[in-house]
N, C-alpha and C positions, 0 to 999 in steps of 0.2 A: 504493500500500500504506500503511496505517495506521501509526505510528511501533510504538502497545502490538503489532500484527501482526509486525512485526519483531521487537522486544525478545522474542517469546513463543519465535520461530523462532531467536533468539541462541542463547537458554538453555535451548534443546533439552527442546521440551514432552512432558510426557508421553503427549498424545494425538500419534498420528502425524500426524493428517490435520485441518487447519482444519472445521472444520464450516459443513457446505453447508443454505443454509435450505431448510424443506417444499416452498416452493415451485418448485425448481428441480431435483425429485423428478425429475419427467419424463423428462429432461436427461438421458441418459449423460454420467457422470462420469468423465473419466477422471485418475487420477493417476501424477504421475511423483518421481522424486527425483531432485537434481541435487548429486551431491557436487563440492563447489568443493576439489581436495587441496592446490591453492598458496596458501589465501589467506586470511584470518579475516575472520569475520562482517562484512558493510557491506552496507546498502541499496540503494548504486549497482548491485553485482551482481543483485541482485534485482528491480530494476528493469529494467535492459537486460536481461535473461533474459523478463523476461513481455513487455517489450518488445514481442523478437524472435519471443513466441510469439503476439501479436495481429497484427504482421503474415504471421502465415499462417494466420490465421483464428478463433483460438481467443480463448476466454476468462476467463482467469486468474480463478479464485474464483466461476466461475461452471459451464461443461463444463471446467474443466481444474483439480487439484488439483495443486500443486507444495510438496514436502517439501525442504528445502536444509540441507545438511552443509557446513562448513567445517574442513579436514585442517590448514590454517596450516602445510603441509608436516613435518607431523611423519608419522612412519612407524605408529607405532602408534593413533596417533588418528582415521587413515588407514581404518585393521584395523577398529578398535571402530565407526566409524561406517559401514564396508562392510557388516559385520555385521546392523547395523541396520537399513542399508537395505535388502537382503533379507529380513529378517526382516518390514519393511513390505509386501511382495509388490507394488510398483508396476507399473504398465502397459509403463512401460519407464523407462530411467536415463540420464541423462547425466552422463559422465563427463569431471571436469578436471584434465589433467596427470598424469603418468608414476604417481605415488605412489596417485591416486584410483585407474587403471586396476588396478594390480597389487595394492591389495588387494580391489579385487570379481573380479579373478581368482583369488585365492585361494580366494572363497569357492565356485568354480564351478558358477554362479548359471547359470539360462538364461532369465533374465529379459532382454528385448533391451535392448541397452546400445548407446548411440551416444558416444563417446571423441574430447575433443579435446586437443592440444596434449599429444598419446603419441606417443614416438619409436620406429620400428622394432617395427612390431608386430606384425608377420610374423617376425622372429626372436625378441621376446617370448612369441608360440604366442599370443595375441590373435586371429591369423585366418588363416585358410591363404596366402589371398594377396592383391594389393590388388587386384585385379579380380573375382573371387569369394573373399569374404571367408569363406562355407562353415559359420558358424553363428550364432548370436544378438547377434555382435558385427560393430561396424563404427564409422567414424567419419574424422577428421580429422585426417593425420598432420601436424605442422609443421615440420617439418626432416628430412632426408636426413640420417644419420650421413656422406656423403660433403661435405656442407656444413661440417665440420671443416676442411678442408684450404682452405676460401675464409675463416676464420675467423683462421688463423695467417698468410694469407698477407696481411689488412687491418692484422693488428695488426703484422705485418713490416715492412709499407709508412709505416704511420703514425711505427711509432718503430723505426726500418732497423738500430740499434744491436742491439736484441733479440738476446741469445744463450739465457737462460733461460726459461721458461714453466712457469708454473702453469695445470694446469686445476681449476676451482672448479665443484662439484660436493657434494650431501649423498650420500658413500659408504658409506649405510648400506645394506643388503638390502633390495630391493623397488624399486631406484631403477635404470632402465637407463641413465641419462646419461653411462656409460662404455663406451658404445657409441661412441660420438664419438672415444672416445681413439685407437683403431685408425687412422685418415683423417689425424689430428694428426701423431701418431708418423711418418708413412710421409711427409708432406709435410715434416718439422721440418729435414733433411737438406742437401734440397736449395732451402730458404729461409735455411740458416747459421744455423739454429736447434740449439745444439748440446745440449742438453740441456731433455725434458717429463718435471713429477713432479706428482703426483696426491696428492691429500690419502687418510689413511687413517684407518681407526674409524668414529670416527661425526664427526656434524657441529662441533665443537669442532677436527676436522683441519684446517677452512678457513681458523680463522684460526693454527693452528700452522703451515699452508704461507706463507700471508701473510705474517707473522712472519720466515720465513725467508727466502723471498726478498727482500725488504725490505733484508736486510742483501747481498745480492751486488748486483753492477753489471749494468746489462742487462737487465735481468728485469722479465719482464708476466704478463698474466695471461688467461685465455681460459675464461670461466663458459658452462658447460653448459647446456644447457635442463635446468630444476630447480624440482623444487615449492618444496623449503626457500629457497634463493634468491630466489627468485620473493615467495615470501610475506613476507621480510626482508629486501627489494630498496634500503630506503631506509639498512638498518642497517650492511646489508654495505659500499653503496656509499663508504659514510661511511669505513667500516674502511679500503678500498680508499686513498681518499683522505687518511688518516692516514698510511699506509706510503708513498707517494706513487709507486703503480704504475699504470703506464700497463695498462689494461684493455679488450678487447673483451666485448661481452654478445650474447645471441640475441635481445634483445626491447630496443622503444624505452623502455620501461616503467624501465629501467635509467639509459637517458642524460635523461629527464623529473626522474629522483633527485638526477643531478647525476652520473653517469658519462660516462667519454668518450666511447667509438665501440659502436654495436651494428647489426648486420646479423641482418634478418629479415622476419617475415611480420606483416600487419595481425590484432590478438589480434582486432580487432572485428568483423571481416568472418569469420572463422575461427568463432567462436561462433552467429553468423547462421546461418553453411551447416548446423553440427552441430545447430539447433534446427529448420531445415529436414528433418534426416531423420527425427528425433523426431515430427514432425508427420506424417512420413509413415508412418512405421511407425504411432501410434495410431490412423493411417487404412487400417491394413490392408497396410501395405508390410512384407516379409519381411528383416529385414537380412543376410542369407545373399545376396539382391541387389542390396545396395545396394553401388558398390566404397569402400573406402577411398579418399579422394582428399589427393592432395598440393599444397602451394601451386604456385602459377605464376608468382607477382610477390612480390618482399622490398623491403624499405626500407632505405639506409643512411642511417645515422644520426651526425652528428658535432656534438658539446658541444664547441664552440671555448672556451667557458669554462672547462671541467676543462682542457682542452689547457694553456691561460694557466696555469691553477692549478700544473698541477705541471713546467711549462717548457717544454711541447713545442710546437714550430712546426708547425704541419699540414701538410705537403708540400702545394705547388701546384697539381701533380697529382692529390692526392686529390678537393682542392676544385673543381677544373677540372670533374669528370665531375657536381656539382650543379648548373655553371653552362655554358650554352652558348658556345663559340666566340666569338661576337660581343659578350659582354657583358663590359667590365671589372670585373674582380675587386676593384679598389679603389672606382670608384665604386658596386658591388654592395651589398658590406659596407658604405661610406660611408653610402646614404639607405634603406640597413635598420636599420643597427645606432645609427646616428644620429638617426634619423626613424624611431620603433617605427608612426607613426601612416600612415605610408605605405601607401597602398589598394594592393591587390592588381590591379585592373584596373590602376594606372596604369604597372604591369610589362607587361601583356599577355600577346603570344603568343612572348616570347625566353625564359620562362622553362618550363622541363617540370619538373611533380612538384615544388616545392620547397618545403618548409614552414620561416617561420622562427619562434622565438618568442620576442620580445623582452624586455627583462627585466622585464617587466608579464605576461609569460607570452602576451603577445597572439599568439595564428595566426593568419597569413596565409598561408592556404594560395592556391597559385595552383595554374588546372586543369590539368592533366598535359594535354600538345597531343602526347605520343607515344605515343597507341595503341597496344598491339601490342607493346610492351616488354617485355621478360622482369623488368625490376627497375625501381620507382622508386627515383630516389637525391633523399635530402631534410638542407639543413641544418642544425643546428641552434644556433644562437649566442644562448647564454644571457649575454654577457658587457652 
């Protein structure tokens, strides 16, 4: 894509649709809109989106017209640009994260819609169910609101002290991320979690929860799957680290910022599958049957460097289940964390799934040798 092609799509042209030369008349054209609701204008997204739509055949700017919104997690900008894209009457839509989805639900559109990184969307009325979805919508669920209760029991384990929690979350209308709290609550108990409080208003609550907890003893923190979040993932992380609370997140995208621990599912691979259905609906697929599908593999994710930062010792245990049985943990960390330059082949086949990234940022990822696994566990030591 052309930089002025970007900058024209930044600042939201007046024409809806790039124009197709005479000659490519012949061509059914087809166009779609892709509202990003977590995230503000960048090229990377627009790249990896036409990416993933050549490899399934298609030709960005050529039979394929693509219009792109960016929500920056704000709720009303969210509105104004759902609006919009109906108002464009696209071939179909793709939709990103909870805040996109709910308000082209608003505008109930039956233009087909394929949704990724939306939680619960059988009890949002998004679809009737995830194996007949039942009308113009469908797509890519990424977390289980029962994934809550694995969420407090990581951050438990990590820092055992833990008696208070915060969930971090934008609790403005149109945001179901308090779906999660219910799984939280029910699990908080019988982890010795004695007390979960929730931010309220609007998003200004997250950092007057922050704040608060900050000043008792004990107390973490456990971020929701969230647009607003998500899209001021470096600014929060910061905040986080200001107050010096130990935190879990749903995405790694968090612990790359400089957060501590997060458990979840690959964003990249998640966007691939969701541009896959797009591709099939423009080819005649009915999303009425295509089902909603849920992840089947997460990543855990540990910043041994935040841990240092705010004084927590990673339990052994944690780090054990990145590392196999037969490998020392000291000489592990030793010709990793010491030798950034260290090849990945020359770990071989004792390591499963484990990515590290040095303070060069360098990954070495090594190939996952356990097939078949419901979770990779991956570490990460920025120190």
């Amino acid at each position: 894509m052309q930089r002025r092609d970007f900058i024209t799509l930044f600042g939201g042209a007046a024409a809806a649709w790039p124009f197709v030369a005479q000659a490519q008349q012949k061509t059914r054209v087809y166009r779609i809109a892709v509202l990003w609701g977590g995230s503000i204008a960048n090229a990377p997204q627009i790249d990896l989106t036409e990416k993933f739509f050549k490899e399934f055949g298609w030709s960005p700017g050529r039979d394929l017209e693509i219009a792109y919104r960016w929500g920056a997690g704000d709720t009303e900008l969210n509105k104004a640009y759902a609006k919009e894209i109906i108002g464009m009457k696209p071939d179909a839509i793709l939709a990103m994260t909870n805040s996109a989805m709910a308000a082209l639900h608003r505008e109930a559109s039956r233009i087909p819609t394929v949704f990724v990184m939306v939680s619960d969307p059988v009890g949002m009325h998004y679809v009737r169910s995830f194996a007949q979805p039942g009308g113009n919508v469908t797509g890519f669920t990424p977390f289980d609101p029962s994934l809550g209760t694995k969420w407090v029991s990581l951050l438990k384990e990590i820092v055992p002290e833990i008696e208070n929690v915060g969930l971090i979350y934008n609790p403005e209308p149109g945001n179901n991320s308090a779906s999660f709290a219910g799984p939280i609550e029910a699990a908080a108990p019988l982890l010795g979690v004695k007390s979960i409080v929730r931010p309220v208003g609007d998003s200004a609550g997250i950092e007057r929860l922050m704040s608060t907890l900050s000043g008792k003893p004990n107390s973490g923190l456990i971020f929701l799957p969230d647009a607003f979040t998500s899209a001021h993932s470096e600014a929060i992380v910061a905040a986080v680290a200001q107050h010096r609370l130990p935190a879990i997140y749903p995405l790694r995208l968090y612990c790359d910022a400089g957060g501590l621990i997060s458990y979840g599912i690959d964003l990249y691979q998640l966007v691939q599958q969701a541009v896959s259905y797009v591709s099939l609906i423009l080819r005649g697929a009915n999303p009425a049957d295509l089902p909603v599908q849920a992840p089947t593999k997460f990543e855990l994710v540990i910043n041994v460097k935040a841990a240092k930062a705010i004084g927590l010792a990673v339990p052994s245990t944690l780090l054990a289940r990145a590392l196999p049985p037969l490998v020392s943990l000291a000489s592990f960390t030793s010709s990793l964390l010491f030798a950034p330059s260290t090849s990945p082949a020359a770990l071989t086949s004792r390591l499963s799934g484990i990515s590290i990234v040095s303070p060069k940022r360098r990954n070495l990822r090594v190939p996952d040798v356990c097939p078949g696994t419901s979770a990779q566990t991956r570490l990460v030591a920025l120190s």
